[in-house]
N, C-alpha and C positions, 0 to 999 in steps of 0.2 A: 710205272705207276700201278699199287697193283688197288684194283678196284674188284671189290663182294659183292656180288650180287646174285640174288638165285636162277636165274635165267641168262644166260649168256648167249650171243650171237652165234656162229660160226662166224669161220675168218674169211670164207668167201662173204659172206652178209658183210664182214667190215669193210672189206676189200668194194663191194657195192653202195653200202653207205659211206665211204668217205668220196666216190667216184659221183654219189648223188648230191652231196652236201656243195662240191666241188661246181657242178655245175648251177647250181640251182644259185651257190653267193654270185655267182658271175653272171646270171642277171635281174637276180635281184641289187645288185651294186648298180648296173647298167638304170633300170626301172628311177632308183631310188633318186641316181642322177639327174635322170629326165624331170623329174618332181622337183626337185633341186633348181633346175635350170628354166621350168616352165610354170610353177606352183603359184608364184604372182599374179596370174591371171584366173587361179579359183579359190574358192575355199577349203579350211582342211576336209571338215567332212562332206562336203560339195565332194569333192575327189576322191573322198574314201567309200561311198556309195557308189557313183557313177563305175567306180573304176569294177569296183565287186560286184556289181549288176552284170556288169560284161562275162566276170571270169565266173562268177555262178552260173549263171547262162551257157556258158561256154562248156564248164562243168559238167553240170545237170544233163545235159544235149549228148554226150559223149559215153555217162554212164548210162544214162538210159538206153544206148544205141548197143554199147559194148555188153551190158550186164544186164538190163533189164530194169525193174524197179529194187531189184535186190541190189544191186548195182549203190544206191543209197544209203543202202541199211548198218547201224550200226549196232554193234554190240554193248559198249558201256557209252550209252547215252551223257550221261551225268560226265562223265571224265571228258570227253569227246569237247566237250562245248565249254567245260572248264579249259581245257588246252586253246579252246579257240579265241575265248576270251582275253586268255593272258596276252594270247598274241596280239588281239584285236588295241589291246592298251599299249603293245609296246610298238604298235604302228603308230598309233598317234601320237604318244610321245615323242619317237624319232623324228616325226616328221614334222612336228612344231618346232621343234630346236632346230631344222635343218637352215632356214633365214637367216637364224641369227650366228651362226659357227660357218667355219670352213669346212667342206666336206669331209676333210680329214681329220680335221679334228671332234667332229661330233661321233666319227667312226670309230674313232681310238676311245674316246669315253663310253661307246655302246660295247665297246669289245672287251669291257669287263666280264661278259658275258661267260664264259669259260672259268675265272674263278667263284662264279655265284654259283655256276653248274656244280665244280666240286665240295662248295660249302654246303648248299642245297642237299646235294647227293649225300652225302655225310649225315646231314642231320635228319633229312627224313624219308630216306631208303637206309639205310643203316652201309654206305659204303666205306672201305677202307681205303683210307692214301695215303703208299709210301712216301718216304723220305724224297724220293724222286719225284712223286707227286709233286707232293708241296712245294721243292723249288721249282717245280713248271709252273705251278701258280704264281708261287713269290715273284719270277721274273717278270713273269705276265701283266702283273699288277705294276712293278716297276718302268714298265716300258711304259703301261697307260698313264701312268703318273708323271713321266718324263717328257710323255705327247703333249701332256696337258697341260703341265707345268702350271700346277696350280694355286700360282701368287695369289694376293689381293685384287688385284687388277686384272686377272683370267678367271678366276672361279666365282662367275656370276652365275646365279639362280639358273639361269637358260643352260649352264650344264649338266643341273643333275635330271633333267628329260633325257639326254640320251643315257647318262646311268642309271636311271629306273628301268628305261628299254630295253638295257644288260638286264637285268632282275628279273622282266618278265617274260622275255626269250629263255632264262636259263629255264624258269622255273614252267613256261610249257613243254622246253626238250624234256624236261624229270618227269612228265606226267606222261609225255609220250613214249618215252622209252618203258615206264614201268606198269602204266597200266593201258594203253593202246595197240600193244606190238598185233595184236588180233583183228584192228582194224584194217579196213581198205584205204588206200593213202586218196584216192579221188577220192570216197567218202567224205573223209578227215576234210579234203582240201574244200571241200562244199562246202560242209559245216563253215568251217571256218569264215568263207564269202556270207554267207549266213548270218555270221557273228558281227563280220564288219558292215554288215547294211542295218543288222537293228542298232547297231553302237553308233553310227553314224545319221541312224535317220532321229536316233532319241538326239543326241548332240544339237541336230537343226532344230529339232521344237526345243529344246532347253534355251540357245541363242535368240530363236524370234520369240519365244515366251518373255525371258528376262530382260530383251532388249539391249544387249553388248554389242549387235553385232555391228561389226566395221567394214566399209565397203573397199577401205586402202588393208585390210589384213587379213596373211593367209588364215588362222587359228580363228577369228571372231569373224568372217564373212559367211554370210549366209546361202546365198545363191546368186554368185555374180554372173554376168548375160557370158555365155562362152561362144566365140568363131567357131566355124567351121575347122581350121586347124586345132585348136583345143578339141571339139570332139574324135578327131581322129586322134588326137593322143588320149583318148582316155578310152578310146578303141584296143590300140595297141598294151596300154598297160592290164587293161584286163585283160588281152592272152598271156601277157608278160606273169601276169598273177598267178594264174591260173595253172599256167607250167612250175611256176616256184614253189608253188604251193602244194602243188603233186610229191616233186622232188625231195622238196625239205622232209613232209610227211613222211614217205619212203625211207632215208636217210638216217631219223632216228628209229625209226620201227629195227631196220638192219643191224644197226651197230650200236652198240653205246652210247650212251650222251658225251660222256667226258669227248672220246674219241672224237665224233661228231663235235662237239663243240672246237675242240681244237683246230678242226682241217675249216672247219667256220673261218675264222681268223684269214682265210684268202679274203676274206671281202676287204681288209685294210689293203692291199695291194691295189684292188682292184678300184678304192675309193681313192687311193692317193695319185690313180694313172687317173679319172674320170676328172679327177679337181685339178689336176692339171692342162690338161686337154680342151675341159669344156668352160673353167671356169679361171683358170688361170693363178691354180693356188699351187703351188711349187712348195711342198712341203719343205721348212729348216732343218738344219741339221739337228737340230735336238729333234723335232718331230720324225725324223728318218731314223735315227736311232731307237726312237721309243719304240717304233714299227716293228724295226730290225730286232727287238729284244722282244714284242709278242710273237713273231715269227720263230725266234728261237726256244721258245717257249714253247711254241707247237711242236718241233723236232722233237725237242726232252721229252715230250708227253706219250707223244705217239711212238718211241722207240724204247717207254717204259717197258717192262713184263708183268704180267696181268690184266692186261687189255684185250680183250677178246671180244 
């Protein structure tokens, strides 16, 4: 695949961003689960605050201890929070369609993610994709197509939240790779907790202002009473955040996006053992297959030449 761009990695940087990206889907898959299998008992952005209070905390505590107040500090402001934004929307999204889909299969529609990357790239970094590119893509798209199998009777509205989530994942790897490679990845990863406590606390005053909110739904509940074991999971998902949040940053700073985005694509693995395990979804043979065809999709990309 051969991809232009003015600033390339070194191949140790890929060799580390794809080892970062690698761990960081393996527990953000793990995290996403838990939400998954716990989420009933709070609201979205009930949990999307709570949980970022924790890993901002956790954060802030760590750079300040390591780095000092510099430790903080960002160079392109504007971009920085734009990246964190996008993220912040393609959390929420994910995480509203998680209810109503099967783990894997909301995984397989967010795992568009890798062809919006190279559309993305193309149109507004000016990249080039060979011939090789493109059927890594083309595949890619077919397997999510064949996961999803998008009849009349599968492609309800509650799917296109996790492909929007594909759109806005790609479209903050493309701002982090091209204008943040100069940031500190804790920084970024602040920011970003940052981003999802003001996203989240505007979300609560817009629900109790307009009066939606539901006290049986994750998406419209406002602030449901949570146990003692709920706050320890919202314990746990903020360290959980706060390390993914590190790594992922790191990941695209190192390597490429395309790159990165591809070795992404272990989160479908990891979402089809977790929906098996925890939730007792035993992916079909056509969903195995679609998998198997984004998987090999990642092989064609990453064994392109041009990838640096």
């Amino acid at each position: 695949m051969a991809w232009t761009i003015g600033h390339l990695s070194p191949r140790d940087g890929r060799a580390r961003g794809i080892l970062a990206i690698l761990t960081g889907v393996a527990l953000l898959s793990a995290s996403d689960a838990l939400v998954k299998r716990s989420g009933d008992g709070f609201g979205l952005a009930q949990l999307v605050l709570l949980r970022s209070v924790v890993a901002a905390s956790l954060l802030a505590t760590w750079l300040l201890i390591a780095r000092g107040v510099r430790g903080l500090h960002l160079a392109r402001v504007g971009w920085v929070w734009a990246r964190s934004l996008c993220l912040a929307a393609m959390w929420l999204c994910y995480y509203a369609a998680l209810p109503a889909m099967s783990f894997a299969l909301a995984a397989a529609c967010y795992y568009t993610s890798p062809a919006w990357m190279a559309l993305l790239g193309r149109c507004l970094l000016g990249m080039r994709i060979g011939g090789r590119g493109w059927a890594a893509v083309a595949l890619s798209l077919a397997g999510v197509a064949l996961a999803v199998s998008p009849a009349p009777d599968t492609f309800t509205p509650v799917v296109l939240l996790p492909l929007a989530a594909g759109g806005f994942y790609a479209l903050a790897g493309i701002i982090t790779w091209s204008r943040c490679q100069a940031e500190s990845p804790g920084a970024m990863a602040f920011t970003l907790n940052l981003s999802l406590i003001g996203v989240a606390a505007a979300g609560l005053c817009l629900l109790s202002f307009i009066g939606l909110s539901g006290d049986d739904s994750f998406v419209l509940s406002v602030w449901p009473r949570l146990a003692p074991a709920q706050w320890r999971l919202v314990l746990l998902l903020g360290v959980l955040l706060a390390v993914i949040a590190t790594v992922v940053a790191a990941a695209y700073r190192l390597a490429p996006t395309p790159v990165v985005g591809v070795f992404d694509t272990a989160y479908l693995g990891f979402a089809a053992l977790w929906g098996a395990l925890l939730f007792g979804e035993v992916p079909t043979s056509r969903e195995t297959l679609g998998i198997g065809m984004i998987a090999a999709s990642a092989i064609l990309m990453s064994g392109a030449r041009g990838v640096d």
